[in-house]
N, C-alpha and C positions, 0 to 999 in steps of 0.2 A: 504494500500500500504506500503512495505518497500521499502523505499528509501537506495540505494545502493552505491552512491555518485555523485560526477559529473564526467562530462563529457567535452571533448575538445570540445574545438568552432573558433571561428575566430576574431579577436579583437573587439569587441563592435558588433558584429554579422553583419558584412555589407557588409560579401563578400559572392562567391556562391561558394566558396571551404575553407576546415577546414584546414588552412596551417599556423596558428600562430608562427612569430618567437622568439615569448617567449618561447612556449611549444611543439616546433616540429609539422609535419604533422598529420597528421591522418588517417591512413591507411584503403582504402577499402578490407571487407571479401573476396569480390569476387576475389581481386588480387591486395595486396598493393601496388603494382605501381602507380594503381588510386587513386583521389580524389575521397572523400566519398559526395563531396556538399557539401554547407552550408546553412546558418552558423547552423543548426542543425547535424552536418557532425558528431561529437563525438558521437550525440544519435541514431544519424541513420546507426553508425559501430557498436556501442555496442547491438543492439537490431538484427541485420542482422549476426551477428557473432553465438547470441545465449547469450552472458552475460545476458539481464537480456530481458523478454517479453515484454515489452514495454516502450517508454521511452519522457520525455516530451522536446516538440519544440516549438518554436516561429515564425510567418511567418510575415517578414515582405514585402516580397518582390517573397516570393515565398521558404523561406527557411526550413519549413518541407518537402514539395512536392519536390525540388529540390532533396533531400541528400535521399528521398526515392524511387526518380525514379532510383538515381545512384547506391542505395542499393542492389532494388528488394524486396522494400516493401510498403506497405502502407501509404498514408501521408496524410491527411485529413486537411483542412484549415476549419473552421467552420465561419458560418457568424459574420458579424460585431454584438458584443455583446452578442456571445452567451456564452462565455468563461468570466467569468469576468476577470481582471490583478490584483484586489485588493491581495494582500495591497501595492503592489508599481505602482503606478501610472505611466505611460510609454508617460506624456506629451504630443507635437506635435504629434508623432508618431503612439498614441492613434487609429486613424481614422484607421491606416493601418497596424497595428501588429495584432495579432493575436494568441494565446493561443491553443495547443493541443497535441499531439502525436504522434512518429511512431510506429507500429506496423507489425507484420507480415501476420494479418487478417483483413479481413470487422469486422468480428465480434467483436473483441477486440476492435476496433478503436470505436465501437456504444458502447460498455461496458463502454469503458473508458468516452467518451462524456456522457456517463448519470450522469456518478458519479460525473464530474467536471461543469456541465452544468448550466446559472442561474444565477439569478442576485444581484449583492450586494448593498443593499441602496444606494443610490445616482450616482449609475453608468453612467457617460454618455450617453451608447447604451444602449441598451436591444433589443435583437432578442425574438419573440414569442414563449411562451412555447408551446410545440408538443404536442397533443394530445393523443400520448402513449408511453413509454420508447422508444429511438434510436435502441436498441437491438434488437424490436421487430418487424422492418425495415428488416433486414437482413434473408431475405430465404422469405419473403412476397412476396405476388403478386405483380409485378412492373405493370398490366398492357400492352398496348399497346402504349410504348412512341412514342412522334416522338423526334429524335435526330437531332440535328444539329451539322453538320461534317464540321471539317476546317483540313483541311491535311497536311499545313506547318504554320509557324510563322508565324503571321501578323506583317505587316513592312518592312523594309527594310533587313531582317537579311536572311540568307539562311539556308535550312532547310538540315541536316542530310538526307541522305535514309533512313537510319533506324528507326530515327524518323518518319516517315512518313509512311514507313513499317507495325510499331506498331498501327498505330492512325487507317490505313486499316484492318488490323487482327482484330482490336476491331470493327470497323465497321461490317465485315463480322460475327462476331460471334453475335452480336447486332442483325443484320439482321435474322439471323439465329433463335433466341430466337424471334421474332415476332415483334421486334419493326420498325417503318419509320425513316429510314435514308434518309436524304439529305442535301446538301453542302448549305452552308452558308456564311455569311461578317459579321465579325463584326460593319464596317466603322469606329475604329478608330485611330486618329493620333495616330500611336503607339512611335515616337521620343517625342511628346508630354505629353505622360502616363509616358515615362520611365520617361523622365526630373523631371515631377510634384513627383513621388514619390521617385527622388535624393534629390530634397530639403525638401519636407519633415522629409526624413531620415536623411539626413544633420544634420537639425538642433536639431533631436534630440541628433548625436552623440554629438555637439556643447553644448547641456546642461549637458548630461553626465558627459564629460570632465570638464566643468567650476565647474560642483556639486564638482565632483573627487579635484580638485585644491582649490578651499573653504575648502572643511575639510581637505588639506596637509599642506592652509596656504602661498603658494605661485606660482610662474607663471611656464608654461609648459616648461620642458627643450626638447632639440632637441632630444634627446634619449628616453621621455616617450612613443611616440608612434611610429606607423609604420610609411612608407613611405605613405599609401595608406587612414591609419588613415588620417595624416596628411594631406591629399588635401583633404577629407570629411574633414575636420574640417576649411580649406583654403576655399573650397566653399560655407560654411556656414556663413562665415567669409563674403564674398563679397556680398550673399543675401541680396535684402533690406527686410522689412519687409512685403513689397508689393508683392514681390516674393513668398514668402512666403505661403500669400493669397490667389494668383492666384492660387499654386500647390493645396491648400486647396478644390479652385474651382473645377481646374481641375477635384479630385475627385469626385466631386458631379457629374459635367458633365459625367464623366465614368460611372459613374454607373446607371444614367439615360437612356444613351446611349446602356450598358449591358441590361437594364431589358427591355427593346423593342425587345428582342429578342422572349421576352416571351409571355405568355396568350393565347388566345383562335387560334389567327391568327399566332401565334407563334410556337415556339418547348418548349419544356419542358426540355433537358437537353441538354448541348454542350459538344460535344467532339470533342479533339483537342490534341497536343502532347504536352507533360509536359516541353520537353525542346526542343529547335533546333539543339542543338548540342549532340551526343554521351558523354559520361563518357571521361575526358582527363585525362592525366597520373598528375602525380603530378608534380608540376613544369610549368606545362602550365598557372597556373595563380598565379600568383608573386605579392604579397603585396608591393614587394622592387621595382615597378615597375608602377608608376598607368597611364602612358599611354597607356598600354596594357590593365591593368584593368579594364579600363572604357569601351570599347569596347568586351571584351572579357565577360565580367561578365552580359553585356546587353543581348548577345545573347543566355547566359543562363538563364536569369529572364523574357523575351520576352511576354513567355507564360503564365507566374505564374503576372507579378507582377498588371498587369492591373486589377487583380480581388481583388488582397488587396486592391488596391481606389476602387472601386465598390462595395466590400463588399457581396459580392453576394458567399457560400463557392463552394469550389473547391476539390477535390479528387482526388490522382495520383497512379494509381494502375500497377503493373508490370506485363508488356505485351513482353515477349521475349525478348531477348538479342542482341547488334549488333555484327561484325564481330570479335570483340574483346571477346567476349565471358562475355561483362558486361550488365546489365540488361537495358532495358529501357522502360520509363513508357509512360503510357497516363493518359490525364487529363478528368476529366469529371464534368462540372460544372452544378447548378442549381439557379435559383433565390433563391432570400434571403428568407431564415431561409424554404427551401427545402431541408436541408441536409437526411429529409428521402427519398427524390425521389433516392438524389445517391448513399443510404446504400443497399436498394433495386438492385440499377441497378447494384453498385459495387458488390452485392451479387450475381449476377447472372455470372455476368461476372465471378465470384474465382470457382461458381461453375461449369461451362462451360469449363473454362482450365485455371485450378487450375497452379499459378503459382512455377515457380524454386525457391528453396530457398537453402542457403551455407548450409553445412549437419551438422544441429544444433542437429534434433531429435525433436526440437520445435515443435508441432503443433497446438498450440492456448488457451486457459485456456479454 
């Protein structure tokens, strides 16, 4: 790989739009007006523009998959430990981050997971080594899956049409291709997921910061960070340690919860919409502003963020455009360390109806 440089993000990666008021917005290809997502929002304009073929994210919450549904590309969340983080250890946050890339192929996105794939001595997690290269997933026989279909948000949040739109188009082309579709619950408290994984993230912004302030030597002035920084870092502040543990919990219970979806009496892959909300213009979600942002930014993490406590990977592929003429994705998840069931299904899906992409000339390595 050559590395090209970096890329914009969002303060400490903890929002779901690249709008840093250090380094300016972040302009989406499809039509810089929009937010590109986040917090991978820099690598998901730079690879959607045509700069460079592929480009690496981090998910903590749903932030490859976010910035590639609002791209029009590929964003691949891979199970818990399949990615190592070595050599910077990513603390608390550990359980629920996640390591990979966007792209603007199935196939690139298996390329790229071989190469990074695997565990480093004394790793925390480890997911299962696969039984053949990721690559050699894509264009394979997926079989006769059965999918399990959710067609709006779970929780209290309202869902876009067009969101909803996309998540039916992929259904009917699913069905189309041979496999059993039908609707499904997840059953869970999803004001509950969102909470467990603020404090989590919370407090890893909270160690960040204190790391950051140890090597400057002295205490945070009111102007180092944002506004929005700042109440992640307030709320972190107020957590006990108990709090803490319980989001810890939570986790585990999510993903216990998730994988009952599965096995014999089960479905084999869920699909569902990547976001609730359409692509918003820039400016709709304001770091100088975290009242708005705390609600706003939920209802686009909705769909992504419960599978990072779950652990279980996720895959968000671009499925037509809304009214604005920006892209929007659906998501397709599988039980843990299944990410060849969704290179497969994603592979049918790209080949089926090969998506829009900004007029790069790119077509895949």
């Amino acid at each position: 790989m050559v590395v090209l440089g970096m890329t914009n993000a969002p303060e400490f990666g903890k929002t779901t739009t690249t709008e840093p008021l250090l380094y300016g917005a972040c302009h989406n290809p499809w039509n810089t007006e929009y937010s590109t997502g986040g917090s991978s929002g820099g690598s998901a304009a730079s690879v959607a523009s045509g700069m460079v073929p592929v480009a690496h994210g981090t998910d903590g919450g749903g932030s490859i998959r976010i910035p590639a549904a609002m791209c029009g590309l590929v964003g691949l969340k891979p199970s818990r430990g399949r990615v190592p983080a070595w050599p910077n250890p990513i603390a608390l946050a550990s359980p629920v981050t996640y390591h990979h890339a966007l792209t603007t192929t199935v196939r690139d996105s298996a390329a790229l997971l071989d190469a990074v794939a695997g565990h480093h001595p004394g790793d925390s997690f480890g997911a299962p080594t696969p039984p053949r290269p990721f690559l050699e997933e894509v264009g394979a026989d997926a079989g006769r899956l059965r999918i399990g279909l959710i067609r709006i948000a779970p929780g209290p949040f309202p869902t876009d049409a067009a969101c909803t739109a996309a998540v039916d188009r992929a259904a009917a082309l699913l069905t189309d291709l041979g496999h059993e579709v039908r609707e499904i619950e997840l059953g869970l408290d999803m004001m509950e997921v969102l909470a467990a994984g603020g404090t989590i993230m919370a407090a890893e912004t909270q160690a960040q910061i204190n790391d950051r302030l140890a090597a400057l030597g002295r205490e945070l002035a009111d102007d180092d960070i944002e506004p929005w920084s700042r109440a992640t870092l307030d709320s972190a502040r107020n957590n006990a340690a108990s709090d803490l543990a319980k989001a810890l919990q939570t986790a585990q219970r999510t993903g216990w919860r998730v994988a009952e979806q599965f096995g014999p009496d089960g479905v084999d892959v869920i699909l569902l919409p990547t976001r609730a909300q359409t692509t918003p213009k820039l400016g709709y979600l304001d770091v100088r502003d975290p009242e708005t942002m705390g609600p706003r930014t939920s209802r686009f993490a909705v769909c992504t963020n419960m599978f990072n406590l779950s652990g279980q990977p996720a895959i968000s592929l671009p499925i037509g455009t809304d009214d604005n003429g920006m892209p929007v994705g659906v998501q397709l998840m599988a039980d843990l360390a299944r990410e060849d069931l969704l290179l497969r299904l994603a592979g049918q899906l790209e080949a089926a109806a090969p998506w829009q992409r900004v007029a790069t000339g790119y077509q895949g390595w």
